[in-house]
N, C-alpha and C positions, 0 to 999 in steps of 0.2 A: 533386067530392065522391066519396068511394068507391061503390063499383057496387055494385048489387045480388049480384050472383053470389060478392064477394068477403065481403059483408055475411052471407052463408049458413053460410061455414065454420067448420067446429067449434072452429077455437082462436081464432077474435075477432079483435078491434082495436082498437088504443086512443081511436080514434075512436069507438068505440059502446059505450064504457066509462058505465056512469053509477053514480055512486054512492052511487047509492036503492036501485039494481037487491039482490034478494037474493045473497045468500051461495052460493049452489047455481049461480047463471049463472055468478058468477066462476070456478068449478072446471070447471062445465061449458065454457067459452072455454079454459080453462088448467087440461085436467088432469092428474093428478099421473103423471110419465114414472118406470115402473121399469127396471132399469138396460137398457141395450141391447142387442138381441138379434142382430144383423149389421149387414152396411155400411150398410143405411138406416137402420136407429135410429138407426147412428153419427151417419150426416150430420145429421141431425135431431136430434144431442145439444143442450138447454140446459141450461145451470147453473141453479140456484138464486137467484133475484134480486128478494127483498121488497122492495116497497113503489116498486116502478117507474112504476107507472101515478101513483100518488100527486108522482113527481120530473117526469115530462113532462107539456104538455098535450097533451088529443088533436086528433083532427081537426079534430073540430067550430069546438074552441078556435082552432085556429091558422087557420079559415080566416076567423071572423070579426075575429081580430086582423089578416087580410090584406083584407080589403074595408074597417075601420074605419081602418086603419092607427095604430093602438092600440100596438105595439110600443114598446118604448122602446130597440130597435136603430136606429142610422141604415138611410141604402137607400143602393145606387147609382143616380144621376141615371138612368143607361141601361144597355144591357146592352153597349155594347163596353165601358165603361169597367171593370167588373168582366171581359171575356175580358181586355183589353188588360192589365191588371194582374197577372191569371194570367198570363196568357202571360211578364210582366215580368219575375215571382220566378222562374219554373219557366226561362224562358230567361235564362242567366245567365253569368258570366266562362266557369265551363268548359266547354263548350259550343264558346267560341274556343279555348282553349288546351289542357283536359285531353283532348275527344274526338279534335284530330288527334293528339295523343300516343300514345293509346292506339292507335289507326289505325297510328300507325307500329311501334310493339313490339309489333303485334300481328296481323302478317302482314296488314296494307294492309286490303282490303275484307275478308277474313274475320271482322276485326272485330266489323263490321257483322251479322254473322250471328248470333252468339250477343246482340249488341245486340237488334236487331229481335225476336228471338224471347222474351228476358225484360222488353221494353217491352211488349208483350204480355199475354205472362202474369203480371209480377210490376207493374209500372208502372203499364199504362191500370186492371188494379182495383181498385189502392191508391188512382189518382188518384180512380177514382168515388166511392168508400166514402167518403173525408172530403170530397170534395165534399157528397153523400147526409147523410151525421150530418149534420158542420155547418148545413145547409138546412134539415135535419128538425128539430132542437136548438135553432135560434139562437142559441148559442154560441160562445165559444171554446174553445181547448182545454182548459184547466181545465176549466173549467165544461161542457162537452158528455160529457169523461168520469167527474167528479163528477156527472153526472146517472145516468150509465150504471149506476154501480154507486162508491158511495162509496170500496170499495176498491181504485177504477181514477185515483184522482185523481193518484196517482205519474207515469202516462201524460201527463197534459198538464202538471206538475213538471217532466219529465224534458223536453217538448218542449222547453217554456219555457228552460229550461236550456243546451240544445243550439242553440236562437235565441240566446241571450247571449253565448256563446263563439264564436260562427262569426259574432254581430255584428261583434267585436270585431276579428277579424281582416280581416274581410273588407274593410270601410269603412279598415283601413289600404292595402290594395290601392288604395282608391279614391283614397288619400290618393298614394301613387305616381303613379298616372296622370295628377293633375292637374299635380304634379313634373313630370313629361313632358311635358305639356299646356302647362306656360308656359311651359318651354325650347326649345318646338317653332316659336316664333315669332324663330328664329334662321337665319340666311344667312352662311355654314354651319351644319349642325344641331352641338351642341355634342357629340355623340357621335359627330361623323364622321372629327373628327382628334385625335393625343395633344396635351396642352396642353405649353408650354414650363415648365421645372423652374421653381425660384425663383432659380438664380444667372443664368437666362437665356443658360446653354452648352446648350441641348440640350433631349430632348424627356424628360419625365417618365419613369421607369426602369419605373415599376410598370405604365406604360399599353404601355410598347414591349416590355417583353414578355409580353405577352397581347395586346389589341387595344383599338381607342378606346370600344365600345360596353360592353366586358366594362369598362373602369375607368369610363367613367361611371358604370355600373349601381353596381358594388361601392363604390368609393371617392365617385366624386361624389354620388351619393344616398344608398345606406346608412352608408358607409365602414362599413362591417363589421368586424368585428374578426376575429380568427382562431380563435375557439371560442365557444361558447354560453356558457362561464362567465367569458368577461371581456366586463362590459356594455357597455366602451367611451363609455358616457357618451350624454347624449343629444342629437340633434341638433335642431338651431335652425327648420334650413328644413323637416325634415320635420314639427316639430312646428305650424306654423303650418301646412302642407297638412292636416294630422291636422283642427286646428282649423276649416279649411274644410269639411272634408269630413264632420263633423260640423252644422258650423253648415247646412249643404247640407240633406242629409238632415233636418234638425230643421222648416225651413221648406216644405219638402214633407211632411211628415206631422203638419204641429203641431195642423191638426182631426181626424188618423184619415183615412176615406175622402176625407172632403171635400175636402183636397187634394190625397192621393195621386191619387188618380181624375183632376183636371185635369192633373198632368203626367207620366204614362203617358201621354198623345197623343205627348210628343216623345219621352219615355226609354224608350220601348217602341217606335217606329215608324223612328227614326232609325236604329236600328242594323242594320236592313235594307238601305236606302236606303246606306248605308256599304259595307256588305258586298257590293251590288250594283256599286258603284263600284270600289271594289278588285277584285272578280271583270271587269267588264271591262278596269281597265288591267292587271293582273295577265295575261289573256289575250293581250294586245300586248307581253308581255316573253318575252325570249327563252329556251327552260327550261321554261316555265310548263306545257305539257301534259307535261312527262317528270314533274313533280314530280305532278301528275294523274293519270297513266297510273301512276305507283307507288302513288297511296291506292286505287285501283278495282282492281287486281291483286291477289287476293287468293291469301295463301299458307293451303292450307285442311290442313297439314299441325297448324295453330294451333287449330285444333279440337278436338284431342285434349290441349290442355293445360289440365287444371284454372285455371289462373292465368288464362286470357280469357275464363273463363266468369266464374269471382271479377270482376273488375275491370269486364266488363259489367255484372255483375249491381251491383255498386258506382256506376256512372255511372250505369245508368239512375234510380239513388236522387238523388246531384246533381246531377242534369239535371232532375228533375221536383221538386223541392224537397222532399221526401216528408217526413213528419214531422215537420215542424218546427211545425208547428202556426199557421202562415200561411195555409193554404189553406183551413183549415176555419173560420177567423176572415171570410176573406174569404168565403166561401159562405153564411156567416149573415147577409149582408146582404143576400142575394137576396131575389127574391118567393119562397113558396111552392110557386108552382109551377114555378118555373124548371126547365128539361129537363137536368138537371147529367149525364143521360146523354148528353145530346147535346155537353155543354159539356169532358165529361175524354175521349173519343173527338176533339173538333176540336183539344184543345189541346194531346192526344198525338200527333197529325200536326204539326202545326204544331212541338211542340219536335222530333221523329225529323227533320221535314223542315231547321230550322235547324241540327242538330247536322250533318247532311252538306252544305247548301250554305256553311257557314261551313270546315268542313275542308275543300272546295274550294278558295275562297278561299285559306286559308292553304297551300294546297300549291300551288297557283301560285306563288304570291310563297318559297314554299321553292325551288319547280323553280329559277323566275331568279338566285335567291342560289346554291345549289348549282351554276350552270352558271357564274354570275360568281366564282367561288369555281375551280373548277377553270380556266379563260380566265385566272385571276392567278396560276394555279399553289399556290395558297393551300391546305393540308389545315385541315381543320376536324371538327370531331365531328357526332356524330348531334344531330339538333334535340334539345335538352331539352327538359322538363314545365312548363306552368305560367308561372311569371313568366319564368323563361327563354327560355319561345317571346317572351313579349310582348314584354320587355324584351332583351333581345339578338337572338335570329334576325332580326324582326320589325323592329327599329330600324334593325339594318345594312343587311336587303333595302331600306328607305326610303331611305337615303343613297345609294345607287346609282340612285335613279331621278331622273328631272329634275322639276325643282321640289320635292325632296324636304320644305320646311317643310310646303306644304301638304296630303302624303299623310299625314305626321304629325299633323297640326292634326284632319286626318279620322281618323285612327287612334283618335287617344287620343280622343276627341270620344264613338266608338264605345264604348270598353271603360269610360268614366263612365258612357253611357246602361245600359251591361249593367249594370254594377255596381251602379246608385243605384236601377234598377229591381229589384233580386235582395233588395236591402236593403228596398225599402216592406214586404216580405213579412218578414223575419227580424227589422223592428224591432216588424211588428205581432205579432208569436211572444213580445213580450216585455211589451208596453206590455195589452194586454188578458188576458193572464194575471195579470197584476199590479194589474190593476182588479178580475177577478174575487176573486183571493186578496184585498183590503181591502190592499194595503199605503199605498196612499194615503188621504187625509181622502177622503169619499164629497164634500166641498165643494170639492175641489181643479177646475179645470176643465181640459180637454184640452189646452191648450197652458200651463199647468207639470208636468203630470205627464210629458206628453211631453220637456219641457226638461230635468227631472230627471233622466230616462232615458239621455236624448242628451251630457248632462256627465258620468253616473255610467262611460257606457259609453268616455269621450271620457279621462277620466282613466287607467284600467285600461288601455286601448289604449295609452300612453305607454310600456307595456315593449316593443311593437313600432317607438320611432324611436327606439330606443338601438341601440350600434353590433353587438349581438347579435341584433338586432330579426328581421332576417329568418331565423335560425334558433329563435325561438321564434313568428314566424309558420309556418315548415313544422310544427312541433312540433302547435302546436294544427291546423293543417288539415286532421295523419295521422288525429289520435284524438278531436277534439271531434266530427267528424261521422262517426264509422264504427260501431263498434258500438253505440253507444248510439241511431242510425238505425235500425238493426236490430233491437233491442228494443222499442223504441218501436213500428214499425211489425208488426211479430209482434205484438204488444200489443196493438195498433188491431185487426187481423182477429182475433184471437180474441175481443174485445170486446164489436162487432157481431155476430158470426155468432154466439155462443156464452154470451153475456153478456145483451147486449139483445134477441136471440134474432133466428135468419135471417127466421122466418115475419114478426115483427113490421116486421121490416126490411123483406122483400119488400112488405109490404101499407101501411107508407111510401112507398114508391116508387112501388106504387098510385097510390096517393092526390098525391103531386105532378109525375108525368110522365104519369098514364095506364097506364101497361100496366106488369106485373111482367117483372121482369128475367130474359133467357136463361138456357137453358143453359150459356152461357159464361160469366157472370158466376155462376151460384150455384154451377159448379165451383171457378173459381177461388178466388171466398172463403170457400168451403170448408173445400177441401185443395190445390191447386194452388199458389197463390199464398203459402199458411203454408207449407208443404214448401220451396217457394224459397230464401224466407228462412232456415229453420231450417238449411238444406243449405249458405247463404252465409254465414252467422255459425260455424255449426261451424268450416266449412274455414280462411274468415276468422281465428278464432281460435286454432285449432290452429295455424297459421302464423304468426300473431303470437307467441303463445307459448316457438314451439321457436326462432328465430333471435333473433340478437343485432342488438339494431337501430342503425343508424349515424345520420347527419347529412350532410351536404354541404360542408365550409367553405372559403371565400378566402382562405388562406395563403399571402402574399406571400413567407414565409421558407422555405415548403416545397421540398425538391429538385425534385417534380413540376410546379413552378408554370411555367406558369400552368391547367393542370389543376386540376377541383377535389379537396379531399382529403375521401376518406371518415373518418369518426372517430367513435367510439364515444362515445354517450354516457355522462356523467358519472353514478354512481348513483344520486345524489339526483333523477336527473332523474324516475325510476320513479314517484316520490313524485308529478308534478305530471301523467304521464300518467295516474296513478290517480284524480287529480281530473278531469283533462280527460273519462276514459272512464268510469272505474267510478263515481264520484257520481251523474253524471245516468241511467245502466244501474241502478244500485241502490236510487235513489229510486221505479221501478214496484212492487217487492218490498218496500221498504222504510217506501214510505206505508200497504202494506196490512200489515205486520207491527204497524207503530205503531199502527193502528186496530183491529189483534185485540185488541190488548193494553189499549189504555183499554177494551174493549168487555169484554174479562174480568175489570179490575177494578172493573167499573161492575157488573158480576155481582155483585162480591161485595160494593159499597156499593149496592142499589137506588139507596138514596137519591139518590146524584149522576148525573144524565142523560148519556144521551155525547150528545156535539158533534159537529157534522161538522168538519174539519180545514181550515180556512178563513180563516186569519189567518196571519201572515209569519214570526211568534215559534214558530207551533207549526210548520211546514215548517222555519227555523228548527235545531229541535230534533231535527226528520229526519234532518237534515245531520250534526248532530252526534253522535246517537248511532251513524249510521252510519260514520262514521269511526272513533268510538270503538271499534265492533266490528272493525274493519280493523285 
């Protein structure tokens, strides 16, 4: 219960709110702030936010809906099952593959420096904060920021949004890797040698000049075509992995927690136990510490470059899942009193500590490839980004080790468990936004709403296993989750601090940890943590802006082949990064413009009540008129 001492102070709580109490307590709790007079006022600014006590309960309420258990949110059985699932979303593919990238173009362990320090400041308080709402709230994210302030409802729109598109992509990835996953149960692996032509004179043209892993990847799995505007058509085996990896996913989350919670023990624990394995045979190959001794080397000359501050500050957002509106959905299932400060502090160790023993790993097994690479006389290029690490470095280092099926079988085993555990969290971003908005009958029960979900998403995916598939998966990877993460999250902290108000926030936190939160935290969400953001979206954008942005493609006809060729997008492409970015970015601004507007023609009809905005048809109509204004 809250303390005495915090029970004293002049601006209240909404715990000892009572609605009998006179007129004269509520101004005395909350009164009226004239404009600000220097930096403490500042910090101390709130907005203007009627009828807030009226949208939350208070203390009182929530605690005896926590000893009656009275809620009508489910729980989690225990409390690993809720870390274990954090930890699940927040540790995720790139983690494997985009942190040793980034490590590498970015002067080795200096990296690491601008890392560490905006996990820190921008990361661990984002993580507490939608920890914090959502526990406080029991919500999702709709609904935690339609409580907040009706004109904030765009924030959890926009998450929701940014879960649907990074769904889509992502679970194709997954779809990959089980491609890989069942080819891996071959002696020889099928990407260790070129295949013979169809006249059966000789070895395939396209595979001998490049190499066997680079034609599986392109030709055997994707067959890609040679530009993003011929779709090449769609392919057979990837759409049955698609189908899998769908149907996968659907059966792991068909009751919500209920069964996510049970396999987060293996899709969350395994991929440790993998990584561990690889780091010891990886340390028995020969290379393996030059390829280590170059990620811990740090060129600290990379400090001084804008661009690894950008790209830190970038990762530490998809490395912790930050806004997508999963983490706060997961948070409302907690008790009350769950110590969620204790909980975004262990989980931001846990992911810093997985982001550097997993780029271990992988620069071991680069050191051996690299060293076996130069012993065959072999030039080869810098490790790529991404599917590239996975799918080609990563395949070839396997082929050269002995028993090679079964480092694969462990490989890919690996990057499903990251993968399917990253998704419990981005499909729950989608599936309880969409319960709070009503888009389903309230009679529907959780496994068809969830199946509805898992086909609607399963369909749309179908433009990634056509033969253009993987350049309209880079496509959405650059812009579904970059700036409109940034908005979002800028959105969130000005929200709480500023919206729902710091004091009341502070005296939440009271009331379910015990003690009110440091100096560290109420700098950060403040001004530290907003400044971050506002400083990484500018630059961010300015940069986007001023350059001409290219593509990647596997042009077999190209002179440079078997290099890849850079190539300019097509105009129209503009059009679908405007949907990727600016939709979900202008639905925060845009839900609140739509609700000034009914709200000042309802001025001028007393008669007709405004609404809160909370049905599918009128979001909807968000959509469209902001396109229209585009």
């Amino acid at each position: 219960m809250t303390s005495d001492a915090v029970r004293e102070r002049d601006w209240g709580t909404p715990s000892s709110h009572n609605s009998e109490a006179p007129c004269c307590q509520h101004h005395q709790r909350f009164p009226h702030r004239y404009p600000p007079q220097g930096p403490q006022e500042i910090m101390k600014l709130k907005l203007p936010n009627p009828g807030l006590e009226d949208r939350i309960l208070n203390h009182d309420e929530l605690e005896r809906l926590e000893v009656e258990e009275a809620g009508d949110r489910p729980k989690w059985d225990n409390k690993a099952q809720y870390m274990l699932t954090c930890v699940g979303f927040c540790v995720g593919l790139g983690n494997v593959w985009r942190f040793p990238y980034l490590c590498q173009s970015h002067g080795g362990g200096a990296f690491m420096i601008p890392f560490l320090i905006l996990l820190v400041f921008e990361g661990i308080p984002l993580l507490h904060l939608e920890f914090a709402i959502g526990q406080r709230l029991r919500k999702g994210s709709v609904g935690v920021w339609r409580t907040i302030n009706p004109y904030m409802l765009g924030v959890g729109i926009a998450s929701m949004c940014v879960s649907f598109l990074v769904s889509l992509y992502y679970n194709t990835i997954i779809a990959w890797v089980m491609w890989y996953f069942f080819n891996s149960f071959q002696e020889p692996l099928p990407w260790s040698q070129c295949p013979i032509n169809a006249n059966r004179t000789g070895l395939v043209s396209e595979c001998e000049r490049s190499s066997p892993v680079d034609y599986f990847w392109y030709r055997e799995t994707l067959n890609t075509s040679a530009a993003i505007d011929d779709m090449g058509g769609l392919q057979w085996w990837m759409i049955l992995c698609l189908i899998s990896a769908w149907g996968v996913l659907y059966v792991c989350c068909i009751r919500g927690i209920e069964t996510t919670g049970k396999a987060v023990y293996v899709t969350s624990t395994l991929p440790y136990v993998v990584l561990t394995i690889f780091l010891i045979r990886g340390l028995t190959l020969k290379g393996s510490f030059d390829g280590i001794k170059f990620l811990f080397t740090p060129d600290l000359n990379e400090l001084a470059n804008p661009t690894t501050w950008l790209d830190a500050g970038a990762q530490v957002f998809y490395s912790f899942s930050l806004a997508f509106g999963g983490l706060i959905s997961f948070s409302s299932y907690n008790s009350v009193h769950n110590n969620c400060e204790q909980d975004a502090v262990i989980i931001s160790i846990i992911n810093a500590f997985t982001s550097i023993y997993a780029a271990t790993v992988i620069y071991s097994i680069i050191g051996f490839r690299a060293t076996e690479r130069f012993d065959d006389c072999l030039s080869g290029a810098a490790p790529p980004e991404g599917t590239g690490l996975a799918f080609i470095v990563f395949t070839e280092a396997i082929t050269k080790m002995p028993l090679s099926p079964l480092w694969s079988v462990l490989f890919f085993v690996m990057l499903f468990c990251l993968g399917l555990s990253s998704m419990f969290g981005n499909i729950e971003g989608v599936l309880v936004p969409l319960q709070d908005l009503k888009v389903f009958p309230k009679s529907w029960p959780k496994e068809v709403i969830s199946g509805v979900t898992c086909l609607v998403c399963c369909l749309v995916g179908l433009i990634f296993v056509q033969g253009s598939g993987n350049y309209w998966l880079a496509l959405f990877d650059s812009f579904a989750g970059s700036i409109p993460l940034l908005i979002i999250a800028f959105s969130e902290m000005i929200g709480v601090v500023y919206v729902y108000g710091i004091d009341r926030f502070n005296e939440d936190l009271i009331f379910m940890i015990g003690h009110k939160p440091n100096i560290f935290w109420q700098a950060t969400w403040r001004v530290i943590s907003p400044l971050i953001m506002l400083a990484i979206f500018i630059f961010y954008f300015s940069t986007i802006v001023t350059k001409e942005i290219f593509y990647i493609a596997w042009d077999p006809e190209s002179e440079n082949f078997p290099t890849l060729e850079k190539k300019p997008y097509p105009s129209w492409i503009y059009v679908i990064i405007f949907l990727l970015a600016g939709v979900p970015s202008l639905s925060v601004p845009g839900t609140a413009v739509f609700r000034a507007i009914r709200e000042y023609c309802c001025k001028k009809h007393p008669s007709a009540p405004v609404q809160e905005i909370d049905s599918c048809a009128e979001i909807n109509s968000i959509h469209y008129a902001l396109l229209y204004i585009s």
